[in-house]
N, C-alpha and C positions, 0 to 999 in steps of 0.2 A: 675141447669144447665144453663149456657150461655147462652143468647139470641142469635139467625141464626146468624146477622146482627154482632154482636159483638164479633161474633166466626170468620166470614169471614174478618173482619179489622183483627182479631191474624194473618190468614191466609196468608193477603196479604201483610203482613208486612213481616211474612216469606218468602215469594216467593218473594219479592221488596230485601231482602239483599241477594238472593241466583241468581237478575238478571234473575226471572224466570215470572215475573210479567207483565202480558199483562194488556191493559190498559181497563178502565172497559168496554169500549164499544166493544172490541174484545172478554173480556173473557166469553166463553158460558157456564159457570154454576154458580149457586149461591146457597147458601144455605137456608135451610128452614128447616121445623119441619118438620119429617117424619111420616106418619103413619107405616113403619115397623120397625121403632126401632130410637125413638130419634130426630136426626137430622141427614138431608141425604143429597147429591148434586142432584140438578134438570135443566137440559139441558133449558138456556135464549132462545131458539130458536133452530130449528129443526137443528141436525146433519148427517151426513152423514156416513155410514158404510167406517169404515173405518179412518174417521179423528183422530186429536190429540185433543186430550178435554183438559189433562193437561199435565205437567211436575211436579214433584215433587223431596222433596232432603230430606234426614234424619236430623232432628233436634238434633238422636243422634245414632251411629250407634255402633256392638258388635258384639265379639264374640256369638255365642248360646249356649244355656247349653244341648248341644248336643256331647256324647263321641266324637261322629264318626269325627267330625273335630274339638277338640282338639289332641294335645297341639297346639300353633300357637302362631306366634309373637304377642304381644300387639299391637304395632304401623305400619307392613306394611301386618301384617295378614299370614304371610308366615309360612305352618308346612312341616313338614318332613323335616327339617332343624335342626341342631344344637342349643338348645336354652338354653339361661346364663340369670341368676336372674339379675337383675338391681341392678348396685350396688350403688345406691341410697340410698336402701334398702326399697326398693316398696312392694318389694313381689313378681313383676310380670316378665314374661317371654322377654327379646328381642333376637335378633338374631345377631344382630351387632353393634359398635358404634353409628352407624348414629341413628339408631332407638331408640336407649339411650341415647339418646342426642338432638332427635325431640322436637319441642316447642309443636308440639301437645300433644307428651307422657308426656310432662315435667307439661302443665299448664291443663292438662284434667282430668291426674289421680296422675301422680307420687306424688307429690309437697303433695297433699292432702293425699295420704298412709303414706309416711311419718312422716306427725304428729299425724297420729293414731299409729305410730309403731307394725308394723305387728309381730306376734309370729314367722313368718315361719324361724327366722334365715338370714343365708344366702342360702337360697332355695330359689327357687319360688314356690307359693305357687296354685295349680288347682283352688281352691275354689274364692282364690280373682280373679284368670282368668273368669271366669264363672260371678263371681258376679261387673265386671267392668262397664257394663251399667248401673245402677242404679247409681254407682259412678262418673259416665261422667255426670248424669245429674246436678250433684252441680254445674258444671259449666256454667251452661244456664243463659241466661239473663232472666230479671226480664220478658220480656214479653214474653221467650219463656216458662218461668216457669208458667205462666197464660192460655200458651197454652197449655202446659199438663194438665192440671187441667180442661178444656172444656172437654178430652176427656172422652169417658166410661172406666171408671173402674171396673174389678170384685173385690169386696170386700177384748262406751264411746261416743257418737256422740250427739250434740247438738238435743233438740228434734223437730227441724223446717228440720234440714237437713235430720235426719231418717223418719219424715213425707215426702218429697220432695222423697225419695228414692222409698220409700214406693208405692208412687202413682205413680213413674217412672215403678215400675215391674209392678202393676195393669194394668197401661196403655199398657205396651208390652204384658200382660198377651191377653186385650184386642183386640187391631190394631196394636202390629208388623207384616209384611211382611219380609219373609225370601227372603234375597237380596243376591247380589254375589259382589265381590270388583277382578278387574285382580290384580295380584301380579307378575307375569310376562308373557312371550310371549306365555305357551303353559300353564297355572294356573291358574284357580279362586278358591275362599274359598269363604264357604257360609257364612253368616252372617247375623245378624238381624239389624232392623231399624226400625225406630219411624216416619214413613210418615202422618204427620197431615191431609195433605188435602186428601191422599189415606184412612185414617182411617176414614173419615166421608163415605165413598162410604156403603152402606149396601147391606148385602145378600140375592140373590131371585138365585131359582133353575134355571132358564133362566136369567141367567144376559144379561147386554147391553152394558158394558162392557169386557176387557183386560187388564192387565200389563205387561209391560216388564220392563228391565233393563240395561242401559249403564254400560260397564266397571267402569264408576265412580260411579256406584250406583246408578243414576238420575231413577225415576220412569217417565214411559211414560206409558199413559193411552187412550188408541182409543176406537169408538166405532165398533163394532161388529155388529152391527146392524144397521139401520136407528132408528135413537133415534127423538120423537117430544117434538116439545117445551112444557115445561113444567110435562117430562116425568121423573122420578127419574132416578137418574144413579145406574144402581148396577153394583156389582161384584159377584164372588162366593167362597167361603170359603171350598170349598171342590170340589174330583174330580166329574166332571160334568158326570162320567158315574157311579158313586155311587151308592149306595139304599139308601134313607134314608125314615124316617116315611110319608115324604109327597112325596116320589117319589120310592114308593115302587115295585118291581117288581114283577111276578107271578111266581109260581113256578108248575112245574109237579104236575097233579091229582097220586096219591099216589093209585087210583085204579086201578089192573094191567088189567083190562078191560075196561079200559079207560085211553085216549091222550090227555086231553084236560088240559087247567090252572084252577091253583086254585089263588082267590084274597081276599085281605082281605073284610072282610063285611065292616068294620070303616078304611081308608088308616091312617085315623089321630091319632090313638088310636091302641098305643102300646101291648094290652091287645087283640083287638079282635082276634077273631075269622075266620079261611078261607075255602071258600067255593067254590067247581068245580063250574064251570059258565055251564056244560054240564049234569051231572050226578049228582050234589046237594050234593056230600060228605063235610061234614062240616074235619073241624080239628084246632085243638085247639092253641093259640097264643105256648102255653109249646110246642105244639110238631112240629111247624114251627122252633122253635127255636133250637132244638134239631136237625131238618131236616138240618138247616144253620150250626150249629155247626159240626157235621159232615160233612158237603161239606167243611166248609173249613180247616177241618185238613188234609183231600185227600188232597185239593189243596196246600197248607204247604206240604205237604211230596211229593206230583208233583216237587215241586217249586225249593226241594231240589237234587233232581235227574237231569242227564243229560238232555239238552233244548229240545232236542229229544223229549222224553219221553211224555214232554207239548203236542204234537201235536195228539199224541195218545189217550190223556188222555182229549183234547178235543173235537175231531174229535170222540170219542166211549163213556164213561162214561158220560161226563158232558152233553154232546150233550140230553142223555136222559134223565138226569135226573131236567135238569133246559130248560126254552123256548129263546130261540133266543134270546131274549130283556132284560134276568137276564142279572143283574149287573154282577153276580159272571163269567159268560159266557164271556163278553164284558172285561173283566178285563184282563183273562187268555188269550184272541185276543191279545189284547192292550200288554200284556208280552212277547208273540211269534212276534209279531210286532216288539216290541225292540230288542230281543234277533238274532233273524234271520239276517243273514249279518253283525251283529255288535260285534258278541264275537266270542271268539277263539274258531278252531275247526268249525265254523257256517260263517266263510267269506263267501261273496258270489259264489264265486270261487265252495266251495262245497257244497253247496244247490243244491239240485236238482230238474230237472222242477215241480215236483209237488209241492215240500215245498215252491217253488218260486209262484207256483198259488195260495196255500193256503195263501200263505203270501198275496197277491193282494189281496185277495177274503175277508180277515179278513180288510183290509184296508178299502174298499169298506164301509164293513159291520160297520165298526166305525164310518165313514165318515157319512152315510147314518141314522145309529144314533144322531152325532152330530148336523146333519140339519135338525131331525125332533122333537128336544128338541130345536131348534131357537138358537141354540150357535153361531150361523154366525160364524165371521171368527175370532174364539177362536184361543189360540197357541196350544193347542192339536190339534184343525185341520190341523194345519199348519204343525205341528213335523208329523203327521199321512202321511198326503201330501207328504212330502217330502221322507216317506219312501216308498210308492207308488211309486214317482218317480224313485227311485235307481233300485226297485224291478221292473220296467217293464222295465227298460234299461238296466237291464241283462237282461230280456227275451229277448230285441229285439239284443242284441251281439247274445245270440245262435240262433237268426234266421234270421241270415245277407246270408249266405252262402241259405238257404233252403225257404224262400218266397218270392211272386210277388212285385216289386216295389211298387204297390200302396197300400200295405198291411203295408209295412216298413215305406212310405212317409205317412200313415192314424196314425201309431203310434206315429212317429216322431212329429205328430201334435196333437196331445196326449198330448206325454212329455212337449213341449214346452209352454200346457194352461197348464198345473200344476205346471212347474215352474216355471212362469209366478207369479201364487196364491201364490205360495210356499215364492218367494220374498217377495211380497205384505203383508204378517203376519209374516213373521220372520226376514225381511232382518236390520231391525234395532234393533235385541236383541242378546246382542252380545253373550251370551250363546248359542242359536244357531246357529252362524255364520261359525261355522265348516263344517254345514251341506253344505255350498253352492257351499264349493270347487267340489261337485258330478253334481251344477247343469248344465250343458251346453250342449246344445242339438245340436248333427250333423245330416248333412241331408245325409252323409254319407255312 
């Protein structure tokens, strides 16, 4: 592995041709040998909740080998569109002249399919769509090629260049981040990318970091927290209201004479054993699992039923059967959150004042999670926030006609610190920038 020092010259060589390059005495992080894994970024001096620690750009960026958003142009990313094999004879998919005729498409991928001569015909071909990032990376320069090879890896073509490929998929295997590219005024497509300096950040369950993403891809990275100098920077690789083995949550005592939770004896050790904290009923790691396994095929076959139905099926079964603070509880909040005011059939319009309180109430209850896991001001806080805000400025339309002014004028000033927050975490990501058209507070 790379020496810190000799990883961070790759780095800032990339960031110096992408114009993204503060000068050393501005930039607050540097790298170092990790004790959680490697090498990680560590803040040159204390940050502020909230600041830009960095900017980042893809070294190579792709399709993902994910159905749901293929097929898609090669070159401007666009599906649901009409799309014609390159008549190059590539293999791959474009949409129009222009983009079959791009010097991007031309000197990134096409030029090089071509003297492999692809079997597909005159088709295009899914499989070479899918497998284009690996192929984009032949075109890297020598030192960006130095720079893939710092990063971690999980374990007819020349065999330098199928090595090179090789370690391109390892590496995305490892630190791709699923990014978005705009393709026009109301469309983004997802995609992947290869952020060098994002991929040194490592995972802690209370990260101290955020990312977000401009329309052009650019990774923007604040801190969430007040970060001190000489503090590792993380991120987190998973959603932050999760279970996982070291953030495990408690489940119903299974004795029907008893309310209390049951917790694991080992949280670190897959295998143990859970015991009531009230009544000492032991129960065995097989039959937690058994217990999980059935909660979430209910919740699968909830999930697939009218949104409705969710609210029910929270508000009476789940309620009992898991405590406030389960993952599986806070998940199925988190879906009634989204769903509520935002699908058909479910506009605000036809909510009604209860499902609009339980909507608030579940908000809260996220929120109030999220700040006592130290997530500061994560973008799930933010996207959460913001639904808060929609949902109590319906409450206060139906009760313009029916309460005291200072009741309306105490809400209003409500709305306005939340969307206030709501700005302050999201207003530069432009995925959710749709939200903000809701934000504007009258005094009204």
């Amino acid at each position: 592995m790379l020496e810190p020092q000799a990883t961070e010259n790759l780095i800032r060589q990339h960031l110096k041709e992408h114009n993204l390059l503060k000068s050393k005495e501005d930039q607050v992080w540097e790298i170092r040998n990790s004790k959680v894994s490697g090498r990680g970024l560590f803040a040159k001096r204390d940050i502020k909740q909230g600041e830009l620690i960095f900017i980042d750009t893809p070294m190579i960026i792709g399709p993902r080998c994910y159905q749901k958003y293929l097929p898609m142009c090669i070159n401007c990313y666009k599906s649901g569109c009409t799309l014609f094999p390159c008549d190059r004879g590539c293999g791959l998919p474009i949409c129009s002249n222009e983009c079959e005729n791009s010097r991007n498409h031309i000197e990134f991928e096409c030029e090089r399919l071509q003297s492999w001569q692809p079997t597909c015909g005159s088709m295009w071909s899914m499989e070479l769509l899918q497998a284009v990032v690996p192929i984009r990376s032949l075109s890297l320069s020598s030192y960006q090629r130095d720079l893939v090879r710092t990063l971690q890896q999980h374990e007819a073509i020349n065999p330098e260049d199928e090595e090179l490929m090789l370690q391109v998929c390892r590496a995305f295997d490892t630190n791709a981040f699923e990014t978005a590219i705009r393709v026009d005024d109301k469309t983004s497509i997802s995609l992947r990318g290869l952020y060098p300096l994002g991929a040194l950040i490592n995972h802690s369950c209370l990260p101290n970091t955020r990312h977000y993403f401009n329309d052009r891809g650019f990774m923007f990275t604040r801190a969430t927290v007040p970060i001190k100098k000489d503090e590792e920077l993380t991120g987190t690789y998973v959603d932050l209201i999760w279970g996982t083995i070291l953030r495990r949550n408690a489940l119903r005592c299974a004795n029907l004479k008893c309310f209390s939770y049951i917790f694991p004896d080992d949280p670190l050790n897959l295998k143990s054993s859970w015991t009531c904290r009230d009544c000492n009923v032991k129960v065995s790691s097989k039959q937690i699992e058994s217990i999980y396994s059935a909660l979430n095929t209910m919740i699968n076959n909830v999930l697939s039923e009218p949104p409705r139905n969710l609210l029910e099926f929270i508000e009476g079964e789940l309620k009992i059967l898991v405590p406030p603070v389960n993952h599986l509880l806070l998940d199925m909040k988190f879906h009634a959150v989204s769903f509520f005011g935002r699908t058909e059939e479910l506009e605000w319009k036809n909510l009604s004042d209860k499902e609009l309180e339980l909507k608030a109430q579940y908000c809260n209850d996220l929120i109030k999670i999220l700040d006592q896991l130290g997530c500061g001001d994560c973008q799930k806080k933010g996207l959460i926030l913001n639904e808060l805000y929609c949902t109590k400025k319906e409450q206060l339309s139906r009760k313009v006609n029916s309460d005291k002014e200072e009741i309306k004028l105490k809400i209003n000033k409500e709305l306005t610190e939340i969307a206030d927050k709501v700005k302050e975490i999201l207003e530069c990501d432009f995925e959710a920038a749709d939200n903000f058209k809701n934000l504007n507070v009258s005094n009204d």
